[in-house]
N, C-alpha and C positions, 0 to 999 in steps of 0.2 A: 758504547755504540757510536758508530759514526756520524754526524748529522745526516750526510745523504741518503743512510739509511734509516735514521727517523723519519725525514721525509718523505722516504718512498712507505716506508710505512704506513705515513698519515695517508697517502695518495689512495694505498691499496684500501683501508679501512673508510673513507671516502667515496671510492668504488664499489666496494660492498655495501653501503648504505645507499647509491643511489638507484633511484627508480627503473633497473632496467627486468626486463623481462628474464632474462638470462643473463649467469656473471661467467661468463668464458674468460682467459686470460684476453685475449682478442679485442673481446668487448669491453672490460675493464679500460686497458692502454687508450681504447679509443679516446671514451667519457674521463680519461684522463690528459690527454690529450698528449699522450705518448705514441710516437711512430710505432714502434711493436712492443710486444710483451716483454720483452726479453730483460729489464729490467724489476716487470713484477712476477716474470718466474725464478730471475734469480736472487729475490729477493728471502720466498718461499724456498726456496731450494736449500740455504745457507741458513734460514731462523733456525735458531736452537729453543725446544720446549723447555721451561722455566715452571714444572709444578711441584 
């Protein structure tokens, strides 16, 4: 795995743990402090399940 996408990884699972009301792709980027989503939908887009 690439680092950028560990990164973006840690960024998305960071987003999910923080206190917002609603986790929209939207909302996530913001409290990430990403101009848009489009990094953490194509992050979810491209993971591959590992069970």
């Amino acid at each position: 795995m690439r680092s950028e996408t560990r990164q973006q990884a840690r960024k998305y699972l960071r987003g999910l743990l923080a206190p917002l009301e609603r986790k929209t792709s939207w909302q996530l980027a913001e409290q990430l402090t990403d101009s848009t989503p489009d990094r953490m939908q194509r992050l979810l887009y491209r993971a591959r399940l590992r069970c």
